[in-house]
C-alpha positions as a Markdown table, in Angstrom:
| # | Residue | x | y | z |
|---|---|---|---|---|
| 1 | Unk | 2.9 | -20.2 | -19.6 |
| 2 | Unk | 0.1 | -18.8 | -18.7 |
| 3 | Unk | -2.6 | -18.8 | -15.2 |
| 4 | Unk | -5.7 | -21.1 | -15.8 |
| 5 | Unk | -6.9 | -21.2 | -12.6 |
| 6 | Unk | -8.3 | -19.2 | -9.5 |
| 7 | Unk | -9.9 | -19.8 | -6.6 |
| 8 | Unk | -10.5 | -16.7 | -3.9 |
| 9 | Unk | -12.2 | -16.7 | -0.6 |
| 10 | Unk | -12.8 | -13.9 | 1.7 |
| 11 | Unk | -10.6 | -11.6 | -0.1 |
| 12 | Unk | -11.4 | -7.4 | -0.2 |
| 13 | Unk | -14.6 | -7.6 | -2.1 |
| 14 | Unk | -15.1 | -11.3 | -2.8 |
| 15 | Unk | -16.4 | -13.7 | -0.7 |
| 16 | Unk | -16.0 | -17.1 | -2.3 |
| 17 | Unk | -15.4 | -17.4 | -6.9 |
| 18 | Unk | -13.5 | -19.6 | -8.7 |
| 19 | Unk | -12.6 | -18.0 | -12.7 |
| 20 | Unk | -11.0 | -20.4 | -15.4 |
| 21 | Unk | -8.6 | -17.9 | -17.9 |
| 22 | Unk | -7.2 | -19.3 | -21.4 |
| 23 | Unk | -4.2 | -18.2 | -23.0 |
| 24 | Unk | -4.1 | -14.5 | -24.9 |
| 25 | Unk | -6.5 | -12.1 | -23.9 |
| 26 | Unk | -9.1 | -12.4 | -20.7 |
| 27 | Unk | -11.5 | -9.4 | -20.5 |
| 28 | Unk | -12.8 | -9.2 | -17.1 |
| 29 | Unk | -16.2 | -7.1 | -17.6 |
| 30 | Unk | -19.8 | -6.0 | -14.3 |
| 31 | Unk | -20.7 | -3.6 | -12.9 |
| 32 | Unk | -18.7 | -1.0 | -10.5 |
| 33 | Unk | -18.3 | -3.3 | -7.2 |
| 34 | Unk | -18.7 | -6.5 | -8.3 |
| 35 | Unk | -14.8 | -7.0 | -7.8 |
| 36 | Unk | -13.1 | -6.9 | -10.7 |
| 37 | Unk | -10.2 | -4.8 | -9.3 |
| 38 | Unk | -10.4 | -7.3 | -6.2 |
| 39 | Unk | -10.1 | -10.2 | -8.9 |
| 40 | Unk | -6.7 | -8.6 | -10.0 |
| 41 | Unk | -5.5 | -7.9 | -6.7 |
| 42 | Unk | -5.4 | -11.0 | -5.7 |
| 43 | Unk | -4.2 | -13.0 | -9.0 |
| 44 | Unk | -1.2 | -10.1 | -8.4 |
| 45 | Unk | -1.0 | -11.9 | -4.1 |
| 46 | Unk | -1.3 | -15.1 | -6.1 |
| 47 | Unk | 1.8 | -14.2 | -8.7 |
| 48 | Unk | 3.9 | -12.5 | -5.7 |
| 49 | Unk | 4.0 | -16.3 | -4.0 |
| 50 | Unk | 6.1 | -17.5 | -7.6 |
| 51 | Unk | 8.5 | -14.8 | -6.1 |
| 52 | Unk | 9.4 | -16.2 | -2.7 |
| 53 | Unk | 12.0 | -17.9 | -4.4 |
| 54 | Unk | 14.0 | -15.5 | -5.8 |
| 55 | Unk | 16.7 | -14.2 | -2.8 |
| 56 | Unk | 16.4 | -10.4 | -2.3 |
| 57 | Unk | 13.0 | -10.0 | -4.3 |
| 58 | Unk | 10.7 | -8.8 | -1.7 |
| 59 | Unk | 6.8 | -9.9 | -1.8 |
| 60 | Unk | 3.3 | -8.9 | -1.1 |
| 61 | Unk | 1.3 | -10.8 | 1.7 |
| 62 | Unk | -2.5 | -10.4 | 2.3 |
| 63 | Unk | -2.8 | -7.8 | 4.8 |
| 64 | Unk | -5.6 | -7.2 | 7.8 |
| 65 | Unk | -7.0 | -4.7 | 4.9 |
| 66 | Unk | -7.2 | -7.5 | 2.0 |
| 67 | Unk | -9.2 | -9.7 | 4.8 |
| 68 | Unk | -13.5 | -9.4 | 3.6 |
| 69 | Unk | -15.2 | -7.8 | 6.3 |
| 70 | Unk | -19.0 | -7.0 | 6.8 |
| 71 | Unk | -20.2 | -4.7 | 9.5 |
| 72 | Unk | -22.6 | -5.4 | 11.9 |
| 73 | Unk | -25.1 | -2.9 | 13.8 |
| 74 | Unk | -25.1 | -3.5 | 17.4 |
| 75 | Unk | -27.7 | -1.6 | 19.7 |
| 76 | Unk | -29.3 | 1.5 | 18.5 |
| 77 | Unk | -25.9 | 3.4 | 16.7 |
| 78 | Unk | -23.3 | 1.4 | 17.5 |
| 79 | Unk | -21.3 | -1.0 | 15.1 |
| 80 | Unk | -19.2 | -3.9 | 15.0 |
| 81 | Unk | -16.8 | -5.2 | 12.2 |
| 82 | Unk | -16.5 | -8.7 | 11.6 |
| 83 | Unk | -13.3 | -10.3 | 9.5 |
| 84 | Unk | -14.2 | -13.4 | 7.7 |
| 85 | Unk | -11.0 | -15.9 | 7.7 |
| 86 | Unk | -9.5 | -17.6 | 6.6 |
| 87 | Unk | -8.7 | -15.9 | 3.5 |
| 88 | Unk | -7.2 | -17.9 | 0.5 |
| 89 | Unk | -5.7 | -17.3 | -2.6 |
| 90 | Unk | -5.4 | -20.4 | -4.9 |
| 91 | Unk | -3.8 | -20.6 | -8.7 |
| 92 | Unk | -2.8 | -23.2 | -11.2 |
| 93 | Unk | -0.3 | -22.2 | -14.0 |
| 94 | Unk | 0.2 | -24.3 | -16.9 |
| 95 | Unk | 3.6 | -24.2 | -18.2 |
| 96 | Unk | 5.3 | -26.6 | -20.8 |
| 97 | Unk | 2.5 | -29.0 | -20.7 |
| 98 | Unk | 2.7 | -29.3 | -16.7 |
| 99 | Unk | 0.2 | -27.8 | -14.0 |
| 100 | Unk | 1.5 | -25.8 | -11.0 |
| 101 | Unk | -0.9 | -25.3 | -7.9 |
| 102 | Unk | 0.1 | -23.2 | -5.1 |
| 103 | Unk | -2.2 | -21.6 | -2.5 |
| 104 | Unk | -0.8 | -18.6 | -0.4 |
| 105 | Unk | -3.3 | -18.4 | 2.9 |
| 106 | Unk | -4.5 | -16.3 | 6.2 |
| 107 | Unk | -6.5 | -17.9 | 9.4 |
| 108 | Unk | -6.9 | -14.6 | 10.9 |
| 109 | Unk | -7.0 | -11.0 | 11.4 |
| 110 | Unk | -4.7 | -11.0 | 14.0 |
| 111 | Unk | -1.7 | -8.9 | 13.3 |
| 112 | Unk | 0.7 | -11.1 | 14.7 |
| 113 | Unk | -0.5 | -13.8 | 11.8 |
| 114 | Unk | 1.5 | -14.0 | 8.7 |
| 115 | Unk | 0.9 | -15.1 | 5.1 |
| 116 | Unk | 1.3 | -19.2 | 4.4 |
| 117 | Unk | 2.0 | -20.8 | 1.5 |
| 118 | Unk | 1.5 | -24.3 | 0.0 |
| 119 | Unk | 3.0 | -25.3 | -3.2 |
| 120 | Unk | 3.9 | -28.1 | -5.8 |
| 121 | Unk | 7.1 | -26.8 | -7.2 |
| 122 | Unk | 6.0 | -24.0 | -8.5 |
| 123 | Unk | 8.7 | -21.9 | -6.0 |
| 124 | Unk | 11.7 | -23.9 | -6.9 |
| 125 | Unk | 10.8 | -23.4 | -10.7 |
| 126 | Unk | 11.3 | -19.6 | -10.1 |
| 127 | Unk | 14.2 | -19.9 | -7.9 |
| 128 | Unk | 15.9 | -22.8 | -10.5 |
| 129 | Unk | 16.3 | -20.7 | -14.0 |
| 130 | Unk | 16.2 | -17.2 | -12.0 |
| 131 | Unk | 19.8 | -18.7 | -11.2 |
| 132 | Unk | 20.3 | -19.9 | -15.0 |
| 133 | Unk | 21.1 | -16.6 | -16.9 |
| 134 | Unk | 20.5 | -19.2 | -20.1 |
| 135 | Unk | 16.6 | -19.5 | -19.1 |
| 136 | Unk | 14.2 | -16.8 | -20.0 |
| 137 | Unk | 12.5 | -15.3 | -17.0 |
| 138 | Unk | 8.3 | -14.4 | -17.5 |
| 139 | Unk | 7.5 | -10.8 | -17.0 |
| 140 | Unk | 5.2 | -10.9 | -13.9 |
| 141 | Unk | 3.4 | -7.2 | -14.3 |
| 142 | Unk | 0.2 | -5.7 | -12.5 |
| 143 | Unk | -0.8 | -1.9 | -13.5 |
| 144 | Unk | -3.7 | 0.1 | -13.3 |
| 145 | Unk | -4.7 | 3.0 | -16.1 |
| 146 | Unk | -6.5 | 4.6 | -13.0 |
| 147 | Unk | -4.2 | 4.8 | -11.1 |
| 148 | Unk | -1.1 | 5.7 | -13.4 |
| 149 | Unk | -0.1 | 9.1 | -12.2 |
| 150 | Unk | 0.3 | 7.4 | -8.5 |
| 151 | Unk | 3.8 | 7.1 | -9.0 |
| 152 | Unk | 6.4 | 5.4 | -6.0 |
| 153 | Unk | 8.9 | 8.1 | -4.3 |
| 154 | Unk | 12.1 | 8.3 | -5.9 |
| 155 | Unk | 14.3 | 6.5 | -4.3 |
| 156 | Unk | 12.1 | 3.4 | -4.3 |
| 157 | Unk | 14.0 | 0.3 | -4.7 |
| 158 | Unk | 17.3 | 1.9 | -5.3 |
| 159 | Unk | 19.2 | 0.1 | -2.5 |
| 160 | Unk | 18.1 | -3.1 | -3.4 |
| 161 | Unk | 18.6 | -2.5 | -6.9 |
| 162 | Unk | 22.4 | -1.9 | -6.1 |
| 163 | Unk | 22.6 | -4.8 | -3.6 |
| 164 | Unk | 21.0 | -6.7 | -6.4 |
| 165 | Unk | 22.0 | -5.2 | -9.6 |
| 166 | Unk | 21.0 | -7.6 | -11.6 |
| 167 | Unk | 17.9 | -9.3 | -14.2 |
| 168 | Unk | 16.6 | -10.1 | -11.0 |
| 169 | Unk | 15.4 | -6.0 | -10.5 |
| 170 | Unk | 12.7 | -6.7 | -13.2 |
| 171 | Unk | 11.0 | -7.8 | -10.4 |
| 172 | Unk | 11.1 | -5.7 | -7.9 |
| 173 | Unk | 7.8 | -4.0 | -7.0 |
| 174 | Unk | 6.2 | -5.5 | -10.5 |
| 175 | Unk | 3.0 | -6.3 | -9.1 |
| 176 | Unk | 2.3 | -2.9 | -7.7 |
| 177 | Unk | -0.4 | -1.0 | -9.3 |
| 178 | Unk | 1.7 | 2.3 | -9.1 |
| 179 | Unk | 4.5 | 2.8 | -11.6 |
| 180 | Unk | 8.1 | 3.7 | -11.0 |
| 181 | Unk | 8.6 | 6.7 | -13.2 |
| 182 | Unk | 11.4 | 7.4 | -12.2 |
| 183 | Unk | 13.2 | 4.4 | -12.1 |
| 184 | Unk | 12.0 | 4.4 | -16.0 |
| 185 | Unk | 13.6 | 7.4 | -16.4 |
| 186 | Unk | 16.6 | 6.6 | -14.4 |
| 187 | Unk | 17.5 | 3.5 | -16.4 |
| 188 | Unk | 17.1 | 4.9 | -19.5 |
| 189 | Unk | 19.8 | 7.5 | -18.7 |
| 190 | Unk | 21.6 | 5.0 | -17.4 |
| 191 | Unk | 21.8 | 3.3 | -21.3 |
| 192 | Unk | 22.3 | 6.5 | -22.9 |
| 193 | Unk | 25.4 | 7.5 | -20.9 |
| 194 | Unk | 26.6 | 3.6 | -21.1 |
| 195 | Unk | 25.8 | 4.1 | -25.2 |
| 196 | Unk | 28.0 | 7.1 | -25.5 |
| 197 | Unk | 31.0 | 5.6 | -23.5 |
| 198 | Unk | 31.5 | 2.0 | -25.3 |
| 199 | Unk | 30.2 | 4.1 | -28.7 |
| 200 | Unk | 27.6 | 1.7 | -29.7 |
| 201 | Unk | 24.0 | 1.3 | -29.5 |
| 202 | Unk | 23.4 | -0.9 | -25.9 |
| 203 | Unk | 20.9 | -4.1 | -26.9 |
| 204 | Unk | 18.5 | -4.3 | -24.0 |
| 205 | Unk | 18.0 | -0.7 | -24.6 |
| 206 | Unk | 17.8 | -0.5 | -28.5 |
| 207 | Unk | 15.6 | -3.6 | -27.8 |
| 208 | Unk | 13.0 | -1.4 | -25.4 |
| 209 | Unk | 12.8 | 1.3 | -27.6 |
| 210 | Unk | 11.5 | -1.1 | -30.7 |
| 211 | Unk | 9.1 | -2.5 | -28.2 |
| 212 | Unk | 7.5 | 0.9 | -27.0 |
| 213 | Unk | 8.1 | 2.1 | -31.0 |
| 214 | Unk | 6.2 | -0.8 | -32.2 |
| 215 | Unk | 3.4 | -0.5 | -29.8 |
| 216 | Unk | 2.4 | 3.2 | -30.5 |
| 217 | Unk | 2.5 | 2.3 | -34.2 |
| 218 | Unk | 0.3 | -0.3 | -34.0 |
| 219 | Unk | -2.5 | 1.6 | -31.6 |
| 220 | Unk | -1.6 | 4.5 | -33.6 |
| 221 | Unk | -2.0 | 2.9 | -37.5 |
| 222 | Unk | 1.0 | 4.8 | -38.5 |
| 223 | Unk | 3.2 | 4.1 | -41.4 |
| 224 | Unk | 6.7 | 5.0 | -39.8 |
| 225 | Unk | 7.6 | 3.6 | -36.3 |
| 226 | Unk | 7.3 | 6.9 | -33.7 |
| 227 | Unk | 10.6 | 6.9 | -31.6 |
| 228 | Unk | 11.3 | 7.4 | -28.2 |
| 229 | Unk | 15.1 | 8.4 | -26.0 |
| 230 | Unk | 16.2 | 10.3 | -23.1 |
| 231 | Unk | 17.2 | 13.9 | -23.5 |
| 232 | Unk | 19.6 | 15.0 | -21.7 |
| 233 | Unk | 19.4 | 18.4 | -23.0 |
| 234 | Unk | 15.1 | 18.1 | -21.6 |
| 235 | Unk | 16.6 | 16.0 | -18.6 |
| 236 | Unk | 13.6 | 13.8 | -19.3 |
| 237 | Unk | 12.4 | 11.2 | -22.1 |
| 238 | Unk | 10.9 | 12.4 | -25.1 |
| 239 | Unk | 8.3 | 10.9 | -27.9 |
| 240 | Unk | 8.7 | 11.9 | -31.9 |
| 241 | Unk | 5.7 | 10.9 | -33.7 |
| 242 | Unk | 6.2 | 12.2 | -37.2 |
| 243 | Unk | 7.6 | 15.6 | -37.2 |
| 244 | Unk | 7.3 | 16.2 | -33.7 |
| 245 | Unk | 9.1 | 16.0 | -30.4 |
| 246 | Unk | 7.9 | 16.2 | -27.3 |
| 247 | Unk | 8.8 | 15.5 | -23.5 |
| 248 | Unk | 6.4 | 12.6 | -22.4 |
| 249 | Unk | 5.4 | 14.7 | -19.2 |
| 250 | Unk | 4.0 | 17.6 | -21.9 |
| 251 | Unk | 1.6 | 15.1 | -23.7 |
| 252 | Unk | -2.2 | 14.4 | -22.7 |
| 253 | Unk | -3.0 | 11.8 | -20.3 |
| 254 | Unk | -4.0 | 9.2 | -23.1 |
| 255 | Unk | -1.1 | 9.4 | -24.8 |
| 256 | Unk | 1.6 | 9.7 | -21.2 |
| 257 | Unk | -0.9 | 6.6 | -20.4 |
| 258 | Unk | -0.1 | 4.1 | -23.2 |
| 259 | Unk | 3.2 | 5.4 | -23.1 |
| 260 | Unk | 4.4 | 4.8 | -19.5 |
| 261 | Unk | 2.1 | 1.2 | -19.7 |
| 262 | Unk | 3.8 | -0.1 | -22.6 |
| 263 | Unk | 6.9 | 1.3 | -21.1 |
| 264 | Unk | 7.0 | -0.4 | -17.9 |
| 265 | Unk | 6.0 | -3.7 | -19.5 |
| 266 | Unk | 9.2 | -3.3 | -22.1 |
| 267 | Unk | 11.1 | -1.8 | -19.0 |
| 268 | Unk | 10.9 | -5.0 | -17.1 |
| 269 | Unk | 11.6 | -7.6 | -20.1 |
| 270 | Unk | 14.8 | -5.6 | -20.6 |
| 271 | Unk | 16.2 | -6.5 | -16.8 |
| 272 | Unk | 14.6 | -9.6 | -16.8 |
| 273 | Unk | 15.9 | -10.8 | -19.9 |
| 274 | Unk | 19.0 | -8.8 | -20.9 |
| 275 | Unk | 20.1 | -11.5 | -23.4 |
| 276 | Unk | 17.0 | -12.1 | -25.5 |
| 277 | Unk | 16.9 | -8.4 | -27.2 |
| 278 | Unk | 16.7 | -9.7 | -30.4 |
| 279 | Unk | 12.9 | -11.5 | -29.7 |
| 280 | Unk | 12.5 | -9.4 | -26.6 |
| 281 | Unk | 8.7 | -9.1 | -27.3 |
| 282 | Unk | 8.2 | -13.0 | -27.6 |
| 283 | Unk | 9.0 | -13.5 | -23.9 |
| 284 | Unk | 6.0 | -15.1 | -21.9 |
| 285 | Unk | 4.4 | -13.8 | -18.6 |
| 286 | Unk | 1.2 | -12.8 | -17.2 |
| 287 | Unk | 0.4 | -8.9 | -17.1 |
| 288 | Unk | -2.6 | -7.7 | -15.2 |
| 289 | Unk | -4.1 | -4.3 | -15.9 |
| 290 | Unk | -7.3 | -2.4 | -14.3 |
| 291 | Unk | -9.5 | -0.1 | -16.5 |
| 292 | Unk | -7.4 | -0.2 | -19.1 |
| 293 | Unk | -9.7 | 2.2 | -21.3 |
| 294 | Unk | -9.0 | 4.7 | -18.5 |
| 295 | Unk | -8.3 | 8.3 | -20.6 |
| 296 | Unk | -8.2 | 6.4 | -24.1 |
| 297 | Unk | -9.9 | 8.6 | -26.2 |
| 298 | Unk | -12.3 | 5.9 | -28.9 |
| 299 | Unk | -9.6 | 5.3 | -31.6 |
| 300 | Unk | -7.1 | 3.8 | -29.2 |
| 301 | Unk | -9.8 | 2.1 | -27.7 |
| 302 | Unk | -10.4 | 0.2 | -30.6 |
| 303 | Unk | -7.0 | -0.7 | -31.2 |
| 304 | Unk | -5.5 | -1.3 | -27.8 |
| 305 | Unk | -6.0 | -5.2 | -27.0 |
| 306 | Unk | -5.0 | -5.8 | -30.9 |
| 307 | Unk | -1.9 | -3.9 | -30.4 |
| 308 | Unk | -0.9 | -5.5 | -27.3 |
| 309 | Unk | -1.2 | -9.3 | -28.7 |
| 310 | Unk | 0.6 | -8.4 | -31.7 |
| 311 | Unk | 3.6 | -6.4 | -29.4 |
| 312 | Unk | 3.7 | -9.5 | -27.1 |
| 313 | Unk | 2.3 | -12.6 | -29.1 |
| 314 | Unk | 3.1 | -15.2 | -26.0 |
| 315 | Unk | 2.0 | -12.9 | -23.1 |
| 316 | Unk | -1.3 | -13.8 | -21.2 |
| 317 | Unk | -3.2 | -10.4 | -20.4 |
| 318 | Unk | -5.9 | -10.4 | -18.3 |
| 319 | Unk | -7.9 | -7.3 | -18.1 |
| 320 | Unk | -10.5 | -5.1 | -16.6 |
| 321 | Unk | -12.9 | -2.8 | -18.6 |
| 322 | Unk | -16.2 | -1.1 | -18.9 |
| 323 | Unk | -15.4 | 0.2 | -22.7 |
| 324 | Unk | -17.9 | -1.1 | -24.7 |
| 325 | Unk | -16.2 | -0.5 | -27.7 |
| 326 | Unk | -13.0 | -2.2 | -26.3 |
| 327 | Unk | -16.1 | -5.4 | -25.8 |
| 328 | Unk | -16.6 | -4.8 | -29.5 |
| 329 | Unk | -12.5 | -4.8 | -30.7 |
| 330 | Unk | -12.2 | -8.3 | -28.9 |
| 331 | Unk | -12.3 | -11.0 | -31.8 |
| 332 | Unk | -10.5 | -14.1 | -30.1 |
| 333 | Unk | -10.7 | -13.1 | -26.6 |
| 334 | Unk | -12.4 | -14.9 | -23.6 |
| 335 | Unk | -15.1 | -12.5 | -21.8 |
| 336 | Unk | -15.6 | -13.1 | -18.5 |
| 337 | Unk | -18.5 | -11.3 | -16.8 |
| 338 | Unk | -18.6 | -11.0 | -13.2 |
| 339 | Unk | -22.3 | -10.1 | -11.5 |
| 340 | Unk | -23.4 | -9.0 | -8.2 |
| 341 | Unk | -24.1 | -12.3 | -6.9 |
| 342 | Unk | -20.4 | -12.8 | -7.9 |
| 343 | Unk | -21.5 | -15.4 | -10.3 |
| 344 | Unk | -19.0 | -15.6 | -13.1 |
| 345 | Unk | -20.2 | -15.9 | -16.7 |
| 346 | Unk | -18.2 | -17.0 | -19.7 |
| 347 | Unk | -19.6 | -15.1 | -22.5 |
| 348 | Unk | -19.5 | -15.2 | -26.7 |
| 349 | Unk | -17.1 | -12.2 | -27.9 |
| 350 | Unk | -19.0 | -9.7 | -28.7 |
| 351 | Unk | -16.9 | -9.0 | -32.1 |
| 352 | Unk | -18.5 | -6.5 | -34.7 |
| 353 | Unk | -21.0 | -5.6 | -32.3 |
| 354 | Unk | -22.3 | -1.9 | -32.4 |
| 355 | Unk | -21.5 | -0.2 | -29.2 |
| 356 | Unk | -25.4 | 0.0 | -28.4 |
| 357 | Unk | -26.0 | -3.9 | -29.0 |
| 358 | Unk | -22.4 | -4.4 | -26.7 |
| 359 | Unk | -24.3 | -2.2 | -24.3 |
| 360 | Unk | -27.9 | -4.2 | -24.6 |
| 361 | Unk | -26.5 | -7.6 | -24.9 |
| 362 | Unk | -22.9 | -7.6 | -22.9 |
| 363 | Unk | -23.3 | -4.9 | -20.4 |
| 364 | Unk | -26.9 | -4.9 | -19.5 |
| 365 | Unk | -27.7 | -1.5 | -20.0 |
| 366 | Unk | -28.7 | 1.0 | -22.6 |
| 367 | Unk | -27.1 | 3.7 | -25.0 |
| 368 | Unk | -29.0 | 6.7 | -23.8 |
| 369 | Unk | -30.5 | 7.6 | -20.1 |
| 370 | Unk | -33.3 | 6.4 | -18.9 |
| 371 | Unk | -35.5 | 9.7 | -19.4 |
| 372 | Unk | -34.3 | 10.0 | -22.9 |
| 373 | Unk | -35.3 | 6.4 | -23.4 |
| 374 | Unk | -38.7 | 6.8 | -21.8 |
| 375 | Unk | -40.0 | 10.2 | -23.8 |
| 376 | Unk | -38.9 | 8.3 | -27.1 |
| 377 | Unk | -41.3 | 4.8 | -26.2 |
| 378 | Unk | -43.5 | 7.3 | -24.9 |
| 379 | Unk | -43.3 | 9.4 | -28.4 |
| 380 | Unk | -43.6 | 6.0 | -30.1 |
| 381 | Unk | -46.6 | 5.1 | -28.7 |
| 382 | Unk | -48.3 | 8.4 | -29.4 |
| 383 | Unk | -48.1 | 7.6 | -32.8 |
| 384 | Unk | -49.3 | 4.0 | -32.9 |
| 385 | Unk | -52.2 | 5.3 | -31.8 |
| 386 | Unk | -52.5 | 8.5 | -33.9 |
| 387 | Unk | -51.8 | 10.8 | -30.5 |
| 388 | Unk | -50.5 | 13.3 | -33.0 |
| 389 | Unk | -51.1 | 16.4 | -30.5 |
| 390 | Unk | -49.5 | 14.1 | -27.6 |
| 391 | Unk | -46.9 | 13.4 | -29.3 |
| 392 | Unk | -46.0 | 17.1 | -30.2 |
| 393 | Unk | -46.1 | 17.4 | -26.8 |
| 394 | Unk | -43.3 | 15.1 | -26.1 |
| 395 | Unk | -41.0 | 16.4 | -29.2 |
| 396 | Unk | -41.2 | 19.5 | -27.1 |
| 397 | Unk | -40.1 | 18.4 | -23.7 |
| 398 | Unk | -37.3 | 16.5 | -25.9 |
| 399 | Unk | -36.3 | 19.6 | -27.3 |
| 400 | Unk | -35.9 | 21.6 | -24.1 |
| 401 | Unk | -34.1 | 18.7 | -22.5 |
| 402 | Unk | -31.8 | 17.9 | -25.8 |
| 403 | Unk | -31.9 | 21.1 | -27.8 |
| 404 | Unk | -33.8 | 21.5 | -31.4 |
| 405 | Unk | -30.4 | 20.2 | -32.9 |
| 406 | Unk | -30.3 | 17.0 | -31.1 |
| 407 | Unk | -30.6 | 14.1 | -33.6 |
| 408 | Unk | -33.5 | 12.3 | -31.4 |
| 409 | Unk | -35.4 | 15.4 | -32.0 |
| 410 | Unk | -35.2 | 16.3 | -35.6 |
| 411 | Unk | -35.9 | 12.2 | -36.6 |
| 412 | Unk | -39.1 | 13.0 | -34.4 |
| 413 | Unk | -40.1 | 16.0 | -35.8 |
| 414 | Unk | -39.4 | 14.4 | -39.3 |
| 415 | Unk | -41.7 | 11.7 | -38.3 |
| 416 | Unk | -44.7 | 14.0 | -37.3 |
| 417 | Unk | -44.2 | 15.4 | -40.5 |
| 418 | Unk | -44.6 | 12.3 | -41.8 |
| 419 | Unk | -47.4 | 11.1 | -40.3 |
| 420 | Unk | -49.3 | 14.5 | -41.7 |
| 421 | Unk | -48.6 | 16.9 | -38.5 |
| 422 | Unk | -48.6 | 20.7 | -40.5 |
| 423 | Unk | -46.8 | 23.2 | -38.0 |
């Protein structure tokens, strides 16, 4: 399964686009404000319809504050803020050869007004093999890297879950940005003890930790699979990469980021699908993340999207980015670029590109700033026309703004020398 198709009007940021994904990997890429985060905002109010179905799973309506609003001067210094409605969310899913539509809906901004929906089926899909323990349920998952550390209060979902308690849970509160830590945390506990009572590894749990093991070797190229279990000596999970063990909250931000992603997608497949663990990865769904290069240092970033397909080969990702060098990684990919007029552009991957033609040719912009860019056409010129005293003069301001080390300023000076300039 995977989304093809949406359409959103007068939602946060956007005022009217339509964006065709494919199967695999979507790369949403623009500018800061063009509304990529309010692209996956609203595919995650989109998603959250599928859910209505499911008794007990509670969902996400489009609030007064998802409405698109402009303001208005009136007078001298007064203003005015005007809601444009209605505000609609429309998708398509294709799924086992068959198209879904479903379109969730506001008319207003009055608070009294609730969310609509209108639907083909898609609902009583959900509801049908979310009562069939035999069916494979999708992972439905929205996450930002941004945001990671904005973790839900303790005791979120924990009544429910209870009330519930069962693969239904893998649902609850999976298409809010901000993580449940310690839910995480919880559950894994919850196998360990479980583990040491019936005196055998527990599946769905042995199953997770392969997942999250398999990830972090592949964005890590490492020859033995890390591992990854609850202490109860630490009172916390820990990683082991190689020789050494660590409590996840003691590692850097890229590496507690990958971790706790990659975590709360295997997480999820384990309550959703308790009985698949032995191809838990192979389960489909649609995962949304937001500045996913967010505190990756350069290695990972190459290896991240790679990683992910091969952890979850039938799992349709769409994500946001401004990491040229993530651009670059992408080899079958679909990038989608989103400009200011909110024109949406499918472009060529960008595949093997440097990070400065990714820059120049994907991203619209340039490797270096603009003053940087400016003394070196200037220092160019200078010596087209044999300027050699003018352009001196510019190898100097370079080196007070760069430094005499700065690479930019020993090619220049290696060029004057060149060109016959004697100190």
């Amino acid at each position: 399964m995977y989304l093809k198709k949406i359409n959103i009007k007068n939602f946060k940021a956007i005022t009217n686009m339509e964006i065709d994904f494919t199967e695999g990997v979507n790369l949403l890429i623009g500018d800061n404000g063009v509304g990529k985060s309010s692209i996956l905002e609203a595919i995650a109010v989109a998603l959250f319809g599928m859910l209505k179905g499911i008794r007990g799973v509670p969902t996400k309506n489009i609030l007064q504050d998802d409405i698109h609003f402009t303001i208005e001067e009136k007078g001298d210094a007064s203003s005015a803020i005007r809601y444009w409605t209605p505000t609609e969310i429309a998708g398509t899913l294709e799924m086992q050869n068959e198209s879904y539509h479903w379109r969730r809906y506001r008319l207003n901004e009055d608070g009294k007004e609730r969310t609509k929906m209108d639907d083909d089926g898609i609902v009583k899909w959900m509801q049908h093999i979310s009562n069939h323990p035999e069916d494979s349920l999708p992972l439905l998952c929205f996450q930002s890297d941004a945001r990671v550390w904005q973790t839900r209060r303790g005791d979120f979902g924990k009544e429910l879950k209870k009330k519930l308690d069962d693969r239904r849970c893998g649902y609850i509160g999976c298409l809010d940005y901000s993580l449940d830590m310690k839910g995480i945390q919880a559950w894994c506990l919850k196998m360990e003890l479980t583990a040491f009572q019936k005196k055998k590894p527990i599946k769905e749990y042995e199953a997770f930790k392969n997942i999250v093991a398999c990830f972090m070797q592949q964005i890590s190229q490492l020859e033995e699979k890390p591992q990854i279990h609850y202490s109860s000596l630490l009172g916390e999970l820990v990683y082991q990469e190689k020789s050494q063990l660590m409590p996840i909250s003691y590692l850097s931000a890229g590496y507690q980021s990958l971790l706790w992603m990659v975590m709360n997608l295997a997480y999820r497949l384990a309550l959703l699908n308790p009985e698949s663990t032995d191809n838990l990865g192979e389960s489909e769904g649609i995962v949304l993340i937001d500045e996913i290069d967010m505190h990756l240092h350069p290695k990972w970033q190459w290896n991240i999207v790679d990683a992910l397909e091969r952890t979850f080969p039938n799992m349709q990702f769409i994500l946001a980015t401004h990491s040229p060098i993530i651009i670059s990684s992408c080899k079958n990919e679909q990038l989608i670029l989103i400009d200011e007029d909110e024109e949406v552009r499918y472009l060529a991957n960008a595949y093997g590109y440097s990070v400065q033609d990714v820059l120049n040719f994907r991203q619209g912009t340039t490797e270096k700033p603009e003053e940087i860019k400016k003394l070196s056409e200037q220092f160019e010129k200078a010596l087209d026309e044999d300027e050699l005293k003018e352009a001196k003069k510019i190898v100097r301001e370079m080196e007070i703004i760069l430094g005499t080390d700065h690479p930019d300023v020993r090619d220049a000076r290696e060029e004057l020398r060149l060109n016959g300039w004697e100190e």
